[in-house]
Backbone as ProteinMPNN parsed JSONL, in Angstrom:
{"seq_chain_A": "XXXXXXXXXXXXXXXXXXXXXXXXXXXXXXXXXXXXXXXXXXXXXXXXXXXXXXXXXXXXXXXXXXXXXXXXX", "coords_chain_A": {"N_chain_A": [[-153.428, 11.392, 78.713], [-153.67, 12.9, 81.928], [-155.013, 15.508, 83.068], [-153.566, 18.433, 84.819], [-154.081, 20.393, 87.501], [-151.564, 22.64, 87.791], [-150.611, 22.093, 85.29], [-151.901, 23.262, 83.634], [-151.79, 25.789, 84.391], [-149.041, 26.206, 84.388], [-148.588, 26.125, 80.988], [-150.276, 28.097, 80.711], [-149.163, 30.114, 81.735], [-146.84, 29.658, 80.185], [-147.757, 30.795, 77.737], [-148.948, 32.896, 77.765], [-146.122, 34.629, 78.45], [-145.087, 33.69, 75.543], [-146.664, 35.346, 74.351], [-145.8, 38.197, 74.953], [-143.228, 38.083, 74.345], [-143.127, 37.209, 71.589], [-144.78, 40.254, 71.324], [-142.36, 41.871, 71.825], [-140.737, 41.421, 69.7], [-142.089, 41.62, 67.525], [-142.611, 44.42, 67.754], [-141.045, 45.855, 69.51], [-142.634, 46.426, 72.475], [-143.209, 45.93, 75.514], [-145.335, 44.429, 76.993], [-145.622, 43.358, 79.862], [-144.169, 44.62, 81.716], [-144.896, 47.282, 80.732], [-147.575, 47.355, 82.03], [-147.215, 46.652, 84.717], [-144.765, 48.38, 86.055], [-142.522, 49.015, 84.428], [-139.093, 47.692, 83.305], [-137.712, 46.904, 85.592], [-139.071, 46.786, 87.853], [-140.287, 45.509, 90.794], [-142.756, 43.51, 90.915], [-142.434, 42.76, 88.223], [-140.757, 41.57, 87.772], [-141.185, 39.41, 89.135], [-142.356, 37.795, 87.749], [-141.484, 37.394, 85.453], [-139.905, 35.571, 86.521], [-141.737, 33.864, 87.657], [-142.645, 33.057, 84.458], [-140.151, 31.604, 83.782], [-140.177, 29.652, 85.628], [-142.489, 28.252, 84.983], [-141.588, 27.327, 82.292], [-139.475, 25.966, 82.91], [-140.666, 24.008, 84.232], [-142.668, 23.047, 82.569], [-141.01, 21.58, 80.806], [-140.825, 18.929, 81.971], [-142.896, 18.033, 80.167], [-142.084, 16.79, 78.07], [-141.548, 14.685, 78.887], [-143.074, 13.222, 79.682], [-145.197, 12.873, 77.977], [-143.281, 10.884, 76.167], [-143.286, 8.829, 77.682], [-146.26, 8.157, 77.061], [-146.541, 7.77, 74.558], [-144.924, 5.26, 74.812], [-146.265, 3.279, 75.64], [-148.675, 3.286, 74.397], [-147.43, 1.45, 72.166]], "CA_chain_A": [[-152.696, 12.182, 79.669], [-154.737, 13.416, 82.633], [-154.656, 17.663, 82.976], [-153.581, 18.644, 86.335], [-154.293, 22.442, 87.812], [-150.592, 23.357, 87.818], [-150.101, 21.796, 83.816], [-153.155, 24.221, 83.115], [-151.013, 27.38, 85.24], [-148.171, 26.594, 83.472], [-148.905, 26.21, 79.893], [-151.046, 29.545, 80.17], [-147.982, 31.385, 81.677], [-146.015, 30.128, 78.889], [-148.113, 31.198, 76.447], [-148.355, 34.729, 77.913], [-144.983, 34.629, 77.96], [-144.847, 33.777, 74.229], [-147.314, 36.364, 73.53], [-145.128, 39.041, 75.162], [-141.954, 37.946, 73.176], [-144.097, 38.623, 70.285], [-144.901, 41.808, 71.352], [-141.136, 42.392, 72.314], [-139.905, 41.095, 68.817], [-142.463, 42.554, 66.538], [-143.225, 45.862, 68.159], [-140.434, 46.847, 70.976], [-143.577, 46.839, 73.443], [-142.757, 44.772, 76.846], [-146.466, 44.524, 78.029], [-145.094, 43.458, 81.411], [-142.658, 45.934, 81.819], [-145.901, 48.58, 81.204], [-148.449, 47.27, 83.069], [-146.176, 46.674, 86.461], [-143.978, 49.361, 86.179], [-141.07, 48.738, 84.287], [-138.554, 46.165, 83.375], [-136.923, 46.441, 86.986], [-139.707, 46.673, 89.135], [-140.152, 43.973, 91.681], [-143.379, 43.05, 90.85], [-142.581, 42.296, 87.053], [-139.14, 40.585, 87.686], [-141.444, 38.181, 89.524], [-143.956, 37.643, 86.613], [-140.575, 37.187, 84.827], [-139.267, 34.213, 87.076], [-143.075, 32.789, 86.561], [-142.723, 32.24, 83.324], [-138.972, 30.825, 83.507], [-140.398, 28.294, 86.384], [-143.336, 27.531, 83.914], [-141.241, 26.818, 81.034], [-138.685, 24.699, 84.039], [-141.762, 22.982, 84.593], [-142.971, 22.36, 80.976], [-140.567, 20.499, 80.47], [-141.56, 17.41, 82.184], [-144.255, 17.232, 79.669], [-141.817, 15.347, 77.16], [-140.983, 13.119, 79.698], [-144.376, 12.732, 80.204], [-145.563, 12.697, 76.53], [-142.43, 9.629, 75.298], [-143.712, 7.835, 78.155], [-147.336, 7.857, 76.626], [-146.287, 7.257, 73.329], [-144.017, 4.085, 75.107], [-147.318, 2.864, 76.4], [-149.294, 3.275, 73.187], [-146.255, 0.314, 71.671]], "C_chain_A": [[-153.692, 12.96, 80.522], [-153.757, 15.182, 82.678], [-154.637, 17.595, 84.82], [-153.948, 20.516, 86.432], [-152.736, 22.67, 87.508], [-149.947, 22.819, 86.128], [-150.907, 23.028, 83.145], [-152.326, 25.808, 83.273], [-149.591, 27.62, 84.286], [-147.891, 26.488, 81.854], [-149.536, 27.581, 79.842], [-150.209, 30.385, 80.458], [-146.865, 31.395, 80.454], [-146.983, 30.418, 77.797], [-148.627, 33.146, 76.581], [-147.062, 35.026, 78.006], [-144.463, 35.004, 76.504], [-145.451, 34.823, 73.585], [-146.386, 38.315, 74.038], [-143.868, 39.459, 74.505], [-142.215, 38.557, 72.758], [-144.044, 39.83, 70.423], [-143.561, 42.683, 71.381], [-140.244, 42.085, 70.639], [-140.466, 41.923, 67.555], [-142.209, 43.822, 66.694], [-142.695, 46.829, 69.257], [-141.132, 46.89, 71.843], [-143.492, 45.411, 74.322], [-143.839, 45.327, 77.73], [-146.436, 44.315, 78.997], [-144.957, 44.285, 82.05], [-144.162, 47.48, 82.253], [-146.819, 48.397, 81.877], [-148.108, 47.113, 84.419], [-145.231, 47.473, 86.205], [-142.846, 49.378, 85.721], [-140.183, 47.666, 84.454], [-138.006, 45.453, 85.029], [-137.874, 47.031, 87.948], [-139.71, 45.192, 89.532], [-141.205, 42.896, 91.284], [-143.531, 42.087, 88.787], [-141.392, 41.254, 86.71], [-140.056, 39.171, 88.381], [-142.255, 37.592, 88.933], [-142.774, 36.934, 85.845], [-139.993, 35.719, 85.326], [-140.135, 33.177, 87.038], [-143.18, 31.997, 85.722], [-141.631, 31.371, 83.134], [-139.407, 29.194, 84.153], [-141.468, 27.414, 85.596], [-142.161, 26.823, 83.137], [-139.704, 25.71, 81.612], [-139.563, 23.552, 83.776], [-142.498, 22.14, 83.527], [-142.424, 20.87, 80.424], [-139.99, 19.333, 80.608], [-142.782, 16.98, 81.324], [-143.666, 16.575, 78.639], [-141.317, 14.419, 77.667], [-142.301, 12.046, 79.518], [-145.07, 11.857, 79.081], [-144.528, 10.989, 75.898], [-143.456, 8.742, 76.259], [-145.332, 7.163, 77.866], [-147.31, 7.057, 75.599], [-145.64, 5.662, 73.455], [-145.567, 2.983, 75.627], [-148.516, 2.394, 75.22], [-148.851, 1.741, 72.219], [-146.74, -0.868, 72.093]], "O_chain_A": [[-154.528, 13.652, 79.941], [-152.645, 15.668, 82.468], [-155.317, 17.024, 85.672], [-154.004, 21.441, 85.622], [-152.804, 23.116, 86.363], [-148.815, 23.198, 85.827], [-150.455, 23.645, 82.18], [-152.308, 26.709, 82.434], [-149.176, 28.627, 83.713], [-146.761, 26.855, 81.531], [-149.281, 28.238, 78.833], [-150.156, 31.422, 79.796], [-146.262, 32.327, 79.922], [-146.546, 30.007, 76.722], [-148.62, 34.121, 75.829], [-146.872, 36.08, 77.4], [-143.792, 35.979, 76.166], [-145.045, 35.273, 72.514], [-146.523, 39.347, 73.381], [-143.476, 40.583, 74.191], [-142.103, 39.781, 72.812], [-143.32, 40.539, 69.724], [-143.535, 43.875, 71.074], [-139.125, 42.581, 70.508], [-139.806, 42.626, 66.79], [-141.585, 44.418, 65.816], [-143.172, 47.843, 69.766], [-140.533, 47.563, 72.682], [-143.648, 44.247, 73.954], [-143.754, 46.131, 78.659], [-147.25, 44.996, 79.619], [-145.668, 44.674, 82.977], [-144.373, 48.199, 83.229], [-147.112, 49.379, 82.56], [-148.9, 47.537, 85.261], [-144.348, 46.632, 86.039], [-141.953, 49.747, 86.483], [-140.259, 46.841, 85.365], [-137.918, 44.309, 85.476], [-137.44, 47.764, 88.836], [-139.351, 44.158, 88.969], [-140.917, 41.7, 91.246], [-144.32, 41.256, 88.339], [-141.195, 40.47, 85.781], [-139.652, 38.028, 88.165], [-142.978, 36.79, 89.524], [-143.041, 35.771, 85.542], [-139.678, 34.851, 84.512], [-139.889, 32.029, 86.666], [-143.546, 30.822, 85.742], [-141.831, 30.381, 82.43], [-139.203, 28.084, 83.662], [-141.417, 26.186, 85.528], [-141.87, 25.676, 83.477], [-139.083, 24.931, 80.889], [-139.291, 22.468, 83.26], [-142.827, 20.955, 83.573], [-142.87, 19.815, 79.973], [-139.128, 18.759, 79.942], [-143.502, 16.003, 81.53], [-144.375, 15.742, 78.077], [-140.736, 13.468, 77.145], [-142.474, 10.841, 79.336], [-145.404, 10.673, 79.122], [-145.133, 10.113, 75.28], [-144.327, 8.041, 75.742], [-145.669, 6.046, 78.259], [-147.826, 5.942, 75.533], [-145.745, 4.881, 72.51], [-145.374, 1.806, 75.928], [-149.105, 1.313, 75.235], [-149.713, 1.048, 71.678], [-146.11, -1.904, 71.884]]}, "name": "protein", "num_of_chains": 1, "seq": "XXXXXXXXXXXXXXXXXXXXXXXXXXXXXXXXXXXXXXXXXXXXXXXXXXXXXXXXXXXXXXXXXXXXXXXXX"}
């Protein structure tokens, strides 16, 4: 499977993503939220739609992935 720049962008937003959960599941702390100002600032609602379009975008990689595995056969 070749790596593109925007597989690279969005795998690392979901995984800041995931590491924010975390932080939001263990520990109540929405590192977003404090470093941009709060859950409803503008600039963190759009960090927020980031990661949704990442994890949109992700998931073309099991399209991507059967079709390797179909290839492998």
């Amino acid at each position: 499977m070749r790596t593109r720049a925007l597989d690279v962008i969005a795998l690392t937003l979901i995984i800041l993503g995931a590491i924010n959960w975390g932080l939001i599941g263990f520990f109540q702390f929405d590192l977003i939220a404090s470093i941009f100002g709060g859950v409803d600032a503008w600039f963190s609602r759009a960090i927020y739609v980031l990661y949704g379009l990442a994890g949109i975008y992700c998931l073309t990689f099991y399209n991507r992935l059967d079709a390797e595995v179909m290839d492998t056969m």
